[in-house]
N, C-alpha and C positions, 0 to 999 in steps of 0.2 A: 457168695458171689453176687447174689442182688444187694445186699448194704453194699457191697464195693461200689455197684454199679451204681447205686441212688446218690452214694457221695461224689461220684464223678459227675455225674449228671449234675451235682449240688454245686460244686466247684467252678463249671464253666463257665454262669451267669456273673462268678464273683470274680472271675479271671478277664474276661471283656468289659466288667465297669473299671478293673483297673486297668486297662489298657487303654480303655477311653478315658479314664480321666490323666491318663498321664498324659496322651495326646493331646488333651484341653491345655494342661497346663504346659507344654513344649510351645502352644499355638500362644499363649500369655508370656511365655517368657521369650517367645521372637517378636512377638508386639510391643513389650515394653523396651525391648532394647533399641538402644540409639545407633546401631551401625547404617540402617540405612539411612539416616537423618546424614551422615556425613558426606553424603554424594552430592548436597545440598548446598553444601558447606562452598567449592569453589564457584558454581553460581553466583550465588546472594552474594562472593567478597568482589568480583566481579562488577555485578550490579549496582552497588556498594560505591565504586572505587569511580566506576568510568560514569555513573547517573546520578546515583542520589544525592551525594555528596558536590558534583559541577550545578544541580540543580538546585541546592540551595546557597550555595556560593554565590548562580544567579539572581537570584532573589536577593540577596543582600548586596550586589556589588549595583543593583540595578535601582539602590536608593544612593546610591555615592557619587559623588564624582571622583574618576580614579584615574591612577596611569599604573606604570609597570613598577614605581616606587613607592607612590601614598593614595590614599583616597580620605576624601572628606563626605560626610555624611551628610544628604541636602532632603533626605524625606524622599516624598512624592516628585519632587521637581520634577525631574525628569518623563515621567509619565506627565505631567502637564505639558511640557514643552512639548513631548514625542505628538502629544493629541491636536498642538498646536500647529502642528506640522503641516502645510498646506498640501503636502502630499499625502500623508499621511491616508487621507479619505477617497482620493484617486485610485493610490495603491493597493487601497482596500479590497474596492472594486473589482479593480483587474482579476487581485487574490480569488474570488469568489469564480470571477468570469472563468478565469483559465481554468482553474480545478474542475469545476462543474464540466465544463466546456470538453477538458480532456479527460476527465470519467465518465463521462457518458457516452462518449465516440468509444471509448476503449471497452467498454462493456459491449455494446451494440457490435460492433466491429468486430471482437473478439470471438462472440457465441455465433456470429456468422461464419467466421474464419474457421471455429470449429467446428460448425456441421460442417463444412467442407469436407475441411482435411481428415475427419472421421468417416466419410462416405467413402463410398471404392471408386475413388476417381482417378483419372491417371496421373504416374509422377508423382502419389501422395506424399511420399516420403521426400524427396528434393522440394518440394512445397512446405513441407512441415521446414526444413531447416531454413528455406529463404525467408519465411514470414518470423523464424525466432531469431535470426543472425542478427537484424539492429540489435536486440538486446544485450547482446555482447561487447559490442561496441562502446569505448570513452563517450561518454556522455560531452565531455568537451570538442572531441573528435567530430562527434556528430553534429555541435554547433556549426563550429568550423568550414565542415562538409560543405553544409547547405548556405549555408553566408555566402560561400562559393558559388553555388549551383543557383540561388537565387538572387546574383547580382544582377541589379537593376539593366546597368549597361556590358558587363561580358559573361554573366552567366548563361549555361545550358539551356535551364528551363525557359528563358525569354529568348532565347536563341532561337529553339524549338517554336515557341509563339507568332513568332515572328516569321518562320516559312509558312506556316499557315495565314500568316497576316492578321493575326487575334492580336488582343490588346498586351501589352506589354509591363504590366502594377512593379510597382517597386515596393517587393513585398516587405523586406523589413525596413524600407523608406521612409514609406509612406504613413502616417501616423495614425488612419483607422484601419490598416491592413498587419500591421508589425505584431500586434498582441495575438491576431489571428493565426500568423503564418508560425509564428514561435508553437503556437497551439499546435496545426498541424504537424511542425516536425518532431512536437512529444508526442504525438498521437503514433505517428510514423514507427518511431524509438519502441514506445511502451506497451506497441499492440500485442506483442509476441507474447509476453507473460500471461498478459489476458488471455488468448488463446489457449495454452498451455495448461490453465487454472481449467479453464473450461473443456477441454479436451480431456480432462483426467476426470471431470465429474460427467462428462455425456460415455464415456469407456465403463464408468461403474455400475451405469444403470444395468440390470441382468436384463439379458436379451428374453425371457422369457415372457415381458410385459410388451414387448413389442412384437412377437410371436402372436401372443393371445390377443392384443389388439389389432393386425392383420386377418385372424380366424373369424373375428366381429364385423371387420369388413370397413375397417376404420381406414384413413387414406392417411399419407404422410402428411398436411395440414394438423388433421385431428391428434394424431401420435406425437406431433410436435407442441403441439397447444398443451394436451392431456396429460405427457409422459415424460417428454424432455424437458419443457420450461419449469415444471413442477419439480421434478426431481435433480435439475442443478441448479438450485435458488438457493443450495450452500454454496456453491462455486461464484454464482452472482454474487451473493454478500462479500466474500472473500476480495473480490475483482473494484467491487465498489470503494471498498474499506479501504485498501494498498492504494489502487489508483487516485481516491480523491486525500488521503493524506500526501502520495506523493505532490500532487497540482496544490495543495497548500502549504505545500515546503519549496517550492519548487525555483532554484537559481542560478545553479549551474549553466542548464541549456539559455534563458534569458541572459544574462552576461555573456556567455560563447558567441548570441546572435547581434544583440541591438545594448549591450550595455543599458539596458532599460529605457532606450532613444525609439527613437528620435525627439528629444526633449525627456519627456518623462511619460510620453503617451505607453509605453511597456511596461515602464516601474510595476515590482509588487510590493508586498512588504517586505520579503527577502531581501531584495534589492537595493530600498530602501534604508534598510538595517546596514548592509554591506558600506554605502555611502558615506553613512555616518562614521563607521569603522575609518575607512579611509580618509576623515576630515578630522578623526583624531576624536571623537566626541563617544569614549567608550563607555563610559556611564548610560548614554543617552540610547547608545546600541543596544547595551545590555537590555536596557526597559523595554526595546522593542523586541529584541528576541524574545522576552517572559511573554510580551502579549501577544506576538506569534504562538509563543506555547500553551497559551489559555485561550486564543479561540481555535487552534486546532482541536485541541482538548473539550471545549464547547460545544462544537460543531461533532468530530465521532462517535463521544462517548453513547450519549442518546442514540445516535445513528445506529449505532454496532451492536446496542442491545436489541436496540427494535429489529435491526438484519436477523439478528443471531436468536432472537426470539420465532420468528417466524420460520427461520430454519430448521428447528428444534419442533415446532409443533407438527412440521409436518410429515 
């Protein structure tokens, strides 16, 4: 009876090293296998098809001059002439102005709009959807809109102006108000998302740091300085990053309003690009689309690590 017992007792140690090593090796032979690599698979042909492939087509069509039958091969040309461009440096400008201009209103605006409609204020919820509905809306629609609403001589808004006996601007007219007022009504448009970004990172913070900071005797200033600003600066990065690649791409709403007018005081680069499109000068487009794509590229890359770095650390 006890040899039985000392061999059983001898057995067990040898019976859980091979169950552990078989589990090792089920855990190597589901890591060497390729099935979940293939989930990857529609992805990247995707990625593939509709990006990387149109992006180096760019590249190459943007040393040619080309139509929809031949192209000829001209080098650099093109980026010389595009630099040559008297607008070119204008449009620049703008690009820079509007973006900045409308990411910074949309960030501010935004995390204001969310302590709001995150407090217990009245109506929250019919608040939350009238500040998100522009977003919903044609982007062209939207131009449209307000082209309407801000006409010089029959629109509302000067309408309105006007019973009050205030000044009357012709805002997409007038040529230092037009790059403004387009700003404004993407501000208008693009607050909602900001909002949204930011209302889902001030919801995650756990109420129990704002609990313990009221026990301390901290006031809502302090709690907001200490505990909200600090812990949605991923939802800021996030807000910055969208909003200011959207205002450096941005031409839909510009065309909707002032066709880049009055003269060319609205022009961006988009706009620009578009132009040339339309005078039939596709080669010369293409080279400005690429350099659209290299100072967007420029300008977030840096930005998004340094956001996304200091989100990370903290």
């Amino acid at each position: 009876m006890s040899a039985a017992k000392i061999t059983a007792a001898d057995a067990v140690p040898s019976i859980a090293a091979s169950v552990e090593s078989n589990v090792a090796e089920s855990r190597r032979r589901r890591i060497r296998s390729p099935y979940p690599t293939w989930f990857f698979v529609p992805t990247i042909a995707l990625y593939v098809v509709f990006f990387a492939i149109p992006t180096v087509f760019s590249f190459y069509f943007s040393l040619t001059r080309w139509s929809l039958f031949d192209s000829h091969f001209i080098g650099f040309a093109n980026y010389v002439q595009f630099f040559q461009d008297p607008q070119l440096y204008t449009s620049f400008i703008h690009t820079l102005i509007y973006a900045f201009l409308t990411s910074g209103s949309k960030v501010v605006l935004g995390f204001l709009l969310a302590l709001l409609l995150t407090s217990p204020v009245i109506g929250r919820g019919y608040l939350r959807a009238v500040v998100f509905f522009p977003v919903l809306l044609s982007t062209i629609g939207v131009g449209i809109l307000w082209k309407s609403l801000l006409d010089p001589f029959h629109g509302m808004v000067n309408a309105v102006l006007g019973w009050f006996h205030l000044p009357q601007p012709g805002w997409f007219t007038n040529p230092s108000l037009a790059l403004y007022s387009i700003a404004g009504v993407d501000i208008w448009k693009g607050v909602g998302i900001a909002t949204l970004i930011f209302m889902a990172g001030i919801v995650a913070i756990p109420h129990e740091y704002f609990e313990a900071a009221r026990m301390d005797g901290a006031g809502a200033w302090r709690m907001l300085r200490e505990i909200t600003i600090p812990l949605t600066r991923g939802a800021t990065a996030t807000v910055i990053i969208l909003s200011l690649i959207g205002g450096l791409r941005s031409f839909d709403i510009i065309w909707a309003t002032t066709g880049g007018g009055p003269g060319f005081t609205s022009d961006v680069i988009a706009s620009v690009i578009y132009k040339q499109y339309q005078a039939g000068f596709y080669g010369l487009s293409t080279a400005g689309n690429v350099i659209l794509f290299l100072v967007v590229t420029v300008i977030m890359v840096p930005l998004s690590y340094v956001l996304n770095r200091r989100s990370v650390d903290l």
